[in-house]
N, CA, C and O of each residue as an XYZ file, in Angstrom:
360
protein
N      95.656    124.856     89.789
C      96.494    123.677     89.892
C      96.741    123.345     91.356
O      97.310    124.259     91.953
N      96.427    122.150     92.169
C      96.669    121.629     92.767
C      98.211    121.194     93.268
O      98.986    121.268     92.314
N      98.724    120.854     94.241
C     100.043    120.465     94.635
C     100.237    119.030     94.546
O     101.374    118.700     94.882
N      99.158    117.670     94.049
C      99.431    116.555     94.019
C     100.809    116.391     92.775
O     101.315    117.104     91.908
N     100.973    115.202     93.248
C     102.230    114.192     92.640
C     101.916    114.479     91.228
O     101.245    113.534     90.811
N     102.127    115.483     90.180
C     101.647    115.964     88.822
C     102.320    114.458     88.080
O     101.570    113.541     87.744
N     103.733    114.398     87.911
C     104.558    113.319     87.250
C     104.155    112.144     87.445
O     104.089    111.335     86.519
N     103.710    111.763     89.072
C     102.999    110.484     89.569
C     103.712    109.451     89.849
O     103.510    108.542     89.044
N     104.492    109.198     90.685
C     105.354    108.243     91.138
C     104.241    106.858     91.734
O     103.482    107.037     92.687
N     104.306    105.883     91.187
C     103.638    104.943     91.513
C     104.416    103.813     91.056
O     105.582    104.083     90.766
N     103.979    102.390     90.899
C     104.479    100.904     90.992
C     102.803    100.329     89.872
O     101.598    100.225     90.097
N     103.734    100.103     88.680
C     102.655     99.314     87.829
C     103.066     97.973     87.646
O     103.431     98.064     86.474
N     103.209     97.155     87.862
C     104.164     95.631     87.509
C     104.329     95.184     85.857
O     105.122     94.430     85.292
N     103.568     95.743     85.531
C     102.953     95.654     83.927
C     104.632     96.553     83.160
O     105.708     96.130     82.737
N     104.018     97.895     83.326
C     105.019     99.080     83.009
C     106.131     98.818     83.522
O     107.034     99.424     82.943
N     106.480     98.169     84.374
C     108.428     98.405     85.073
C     108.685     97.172     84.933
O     109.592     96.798     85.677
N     108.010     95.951     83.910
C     108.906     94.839     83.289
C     108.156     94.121     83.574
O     107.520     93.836     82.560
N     107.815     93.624     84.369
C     107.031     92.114     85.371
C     105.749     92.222     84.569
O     104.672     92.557     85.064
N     105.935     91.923     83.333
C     104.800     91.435     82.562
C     104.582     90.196     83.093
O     104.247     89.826     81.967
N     104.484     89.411     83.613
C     103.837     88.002     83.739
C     104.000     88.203     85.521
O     104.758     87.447     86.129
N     103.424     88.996     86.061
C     103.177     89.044     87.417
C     101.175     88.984     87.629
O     100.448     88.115     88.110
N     100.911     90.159     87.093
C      99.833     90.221     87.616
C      98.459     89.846     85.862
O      98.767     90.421     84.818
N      97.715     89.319     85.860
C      96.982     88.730     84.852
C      96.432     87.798     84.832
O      96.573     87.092     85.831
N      95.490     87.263     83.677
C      94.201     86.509     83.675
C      94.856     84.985     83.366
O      95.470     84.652     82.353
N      94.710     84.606     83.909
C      95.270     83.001     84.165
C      95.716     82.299     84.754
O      95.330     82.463     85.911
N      96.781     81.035     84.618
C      97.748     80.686     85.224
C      99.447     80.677     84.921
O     100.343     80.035     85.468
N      99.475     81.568     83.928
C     100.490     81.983     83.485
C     101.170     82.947     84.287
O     102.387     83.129     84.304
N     100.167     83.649     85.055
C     100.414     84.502     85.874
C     100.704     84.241     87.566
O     100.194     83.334     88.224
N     101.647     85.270     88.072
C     102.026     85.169     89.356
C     100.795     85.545     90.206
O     100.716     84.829     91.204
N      99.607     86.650     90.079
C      98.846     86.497     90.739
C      97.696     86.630     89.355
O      97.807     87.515     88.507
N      96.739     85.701     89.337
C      95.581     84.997     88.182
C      94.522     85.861     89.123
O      94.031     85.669     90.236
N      94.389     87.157     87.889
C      93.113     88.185     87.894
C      91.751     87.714     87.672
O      90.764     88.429     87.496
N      91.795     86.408     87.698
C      90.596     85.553     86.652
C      90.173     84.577     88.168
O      89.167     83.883     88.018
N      90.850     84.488     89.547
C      90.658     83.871     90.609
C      90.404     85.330     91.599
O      90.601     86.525     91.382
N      89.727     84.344     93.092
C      89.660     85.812     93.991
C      91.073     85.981     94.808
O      91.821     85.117     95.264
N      91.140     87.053     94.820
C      92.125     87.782     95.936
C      92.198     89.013     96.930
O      91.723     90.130     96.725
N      92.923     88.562     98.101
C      92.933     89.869     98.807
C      93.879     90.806     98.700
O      95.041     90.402     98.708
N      93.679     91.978     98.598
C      94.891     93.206     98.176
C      95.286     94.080     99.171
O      94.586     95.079     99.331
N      96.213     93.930     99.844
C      96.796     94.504    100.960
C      97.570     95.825    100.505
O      98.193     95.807     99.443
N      97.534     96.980    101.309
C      98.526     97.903    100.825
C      98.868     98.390    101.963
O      97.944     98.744    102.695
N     100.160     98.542    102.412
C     100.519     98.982    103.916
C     101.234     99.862    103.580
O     101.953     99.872    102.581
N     101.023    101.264    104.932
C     101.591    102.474    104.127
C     102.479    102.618    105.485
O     101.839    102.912    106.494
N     104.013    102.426    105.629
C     105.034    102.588    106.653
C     105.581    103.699    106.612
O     106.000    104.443    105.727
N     105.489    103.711    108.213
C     106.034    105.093    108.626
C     107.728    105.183    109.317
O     108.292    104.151    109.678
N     108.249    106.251    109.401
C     109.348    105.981    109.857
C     109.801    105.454    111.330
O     110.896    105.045    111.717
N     108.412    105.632    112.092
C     108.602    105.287    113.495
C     107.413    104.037    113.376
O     106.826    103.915    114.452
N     107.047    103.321    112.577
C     106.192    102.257    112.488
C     104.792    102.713    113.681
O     104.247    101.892    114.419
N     104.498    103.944    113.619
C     103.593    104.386    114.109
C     102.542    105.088    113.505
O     103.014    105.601    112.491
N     101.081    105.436    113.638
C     100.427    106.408    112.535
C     100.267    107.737    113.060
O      99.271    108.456    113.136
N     101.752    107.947    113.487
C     102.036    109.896    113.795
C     103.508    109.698    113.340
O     104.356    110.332    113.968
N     103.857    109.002    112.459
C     105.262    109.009    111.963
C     105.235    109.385    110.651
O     104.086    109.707    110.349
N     106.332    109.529    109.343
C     106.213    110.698    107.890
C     106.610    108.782    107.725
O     107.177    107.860    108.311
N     105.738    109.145    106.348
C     105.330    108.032    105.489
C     106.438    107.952    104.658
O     106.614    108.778    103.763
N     107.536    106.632    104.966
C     108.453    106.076    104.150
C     108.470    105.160    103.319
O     109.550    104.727    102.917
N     107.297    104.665    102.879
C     107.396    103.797    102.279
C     105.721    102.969    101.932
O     105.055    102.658    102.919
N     105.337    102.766    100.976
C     103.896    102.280    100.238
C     104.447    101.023     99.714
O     105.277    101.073     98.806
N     103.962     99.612    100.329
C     103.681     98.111     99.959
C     102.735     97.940     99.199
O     101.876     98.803     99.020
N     102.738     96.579     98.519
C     101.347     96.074     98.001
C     101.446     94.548     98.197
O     102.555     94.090     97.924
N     100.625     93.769     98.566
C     100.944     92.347     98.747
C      99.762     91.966     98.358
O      98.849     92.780     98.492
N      99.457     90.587     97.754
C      98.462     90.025     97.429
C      98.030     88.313     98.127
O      98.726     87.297     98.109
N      96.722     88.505     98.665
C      96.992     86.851     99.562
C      95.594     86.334     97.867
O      94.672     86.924     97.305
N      96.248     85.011     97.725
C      95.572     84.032     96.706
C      95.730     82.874     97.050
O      96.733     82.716     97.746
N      95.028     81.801     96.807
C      94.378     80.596     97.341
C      95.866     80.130     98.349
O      96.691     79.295     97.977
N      95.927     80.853     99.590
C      96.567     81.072    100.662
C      97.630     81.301    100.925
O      98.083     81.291    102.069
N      98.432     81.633     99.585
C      99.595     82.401     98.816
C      99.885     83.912     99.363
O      98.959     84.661     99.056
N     100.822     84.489    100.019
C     101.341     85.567     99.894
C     102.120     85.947     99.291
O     103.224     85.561     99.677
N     102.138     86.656     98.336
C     102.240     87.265     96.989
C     103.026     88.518     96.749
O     102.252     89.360     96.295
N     104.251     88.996     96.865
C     104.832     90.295     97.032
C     104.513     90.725     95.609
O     104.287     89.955     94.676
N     104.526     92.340     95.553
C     104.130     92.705     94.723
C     105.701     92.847     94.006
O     106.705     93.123     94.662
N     105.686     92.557     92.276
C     106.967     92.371     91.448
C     108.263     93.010     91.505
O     108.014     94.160     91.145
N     109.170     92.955     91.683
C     110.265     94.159     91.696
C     110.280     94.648     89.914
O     109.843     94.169     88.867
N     110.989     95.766     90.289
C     110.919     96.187     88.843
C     111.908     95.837     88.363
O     112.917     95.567     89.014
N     111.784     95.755     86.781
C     112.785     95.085     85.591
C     113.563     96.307     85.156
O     114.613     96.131     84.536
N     113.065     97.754     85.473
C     113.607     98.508     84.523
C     115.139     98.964     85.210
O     115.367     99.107     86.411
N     115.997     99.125     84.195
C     117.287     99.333     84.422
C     117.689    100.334     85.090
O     118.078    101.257     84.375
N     117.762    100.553     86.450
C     117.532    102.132     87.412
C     117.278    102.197     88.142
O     117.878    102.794     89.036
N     116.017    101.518     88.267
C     114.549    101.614     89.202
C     114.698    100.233     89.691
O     114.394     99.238     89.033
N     115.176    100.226     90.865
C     115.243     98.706     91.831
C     113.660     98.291     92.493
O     112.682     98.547     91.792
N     113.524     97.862     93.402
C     112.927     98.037     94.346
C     110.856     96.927     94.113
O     110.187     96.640     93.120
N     110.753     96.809     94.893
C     108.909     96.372     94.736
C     108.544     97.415     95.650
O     108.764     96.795     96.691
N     108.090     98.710     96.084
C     107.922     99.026     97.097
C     107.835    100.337     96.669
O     108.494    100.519     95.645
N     107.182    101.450     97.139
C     107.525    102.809     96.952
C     107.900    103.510     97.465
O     107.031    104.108     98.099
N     109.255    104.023     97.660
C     109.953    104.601     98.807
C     110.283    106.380     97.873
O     109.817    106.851     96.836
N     111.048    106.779     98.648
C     111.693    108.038     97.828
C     112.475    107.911     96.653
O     112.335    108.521     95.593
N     113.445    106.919     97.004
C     114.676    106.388     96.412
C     114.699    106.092     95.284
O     115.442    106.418     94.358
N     112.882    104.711     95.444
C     112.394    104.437     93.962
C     111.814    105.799     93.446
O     111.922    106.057     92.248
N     111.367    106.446     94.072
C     110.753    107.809     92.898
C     111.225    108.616     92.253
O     110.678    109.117     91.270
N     112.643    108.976     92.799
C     113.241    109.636     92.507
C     114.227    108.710     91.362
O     114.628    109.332     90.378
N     114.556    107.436     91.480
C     115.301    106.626     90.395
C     114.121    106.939     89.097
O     114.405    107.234     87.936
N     112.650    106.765     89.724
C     111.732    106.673     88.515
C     111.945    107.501     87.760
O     111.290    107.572     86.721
C-alpha cells in the first residue's frame, strides 16, 4: 500500500450539486459538446514553486468566457477550489 490520498479529496461539480455546470449542450455552464481550454493552477503559500501547496483551481476559458469552476451545493463543503479546509469539510 502506497501513502496516496486513499479517501481522495477532489472537486467533481457533478457530485457536490452543480449538476448543470459542466455538460453536453447549452444548458450547461461550460457545453462539453464545444472546444475548451482547461486551466488548473496549483497555489502555493508563498505564490512561488518552492512554497507547500495550498490550494488546487480549475478554470475553464470557452468561446472567450472565463469560467470558474462550480462551488459546491453540498451542505458543509463550501468552497470551488481545493484547499485543506474543503477536504477536511469533505
Amino acid at each position: 500500500m502506497g501513502v496516496c490520498d486513499k479517501d481522495g479529496c477532489d472537486f467533481n461539480a457533478y457530485r457536490m450539486g452543480a449538476r448543470d455546470h459542466y455538460g453536453q449542450g447549452e444548458n450547461f455552464e461550460v457545453d462539453s459538446s464545444k472546444p475548451m481550454t482547461v486551466i488548473t493552477q496549483f497555489i502555493t503559500e508563498n505564490e512561488t514553486d518552492e512554497g507547500d501547496l495550498v490550494e488546487i483551481k480549475r478554470l475553464y476559458i470557452q468561446d472567450g468566457r472565463v469560467i470558474s469552476h462550480a462551488s459546491s451545493k453540498v451542505p458543509g463543503v463550501s468552497g470551488n477550489s481545493i484547499t485543506d479546509d474543503f477536504c477536511t469539510a469533505q
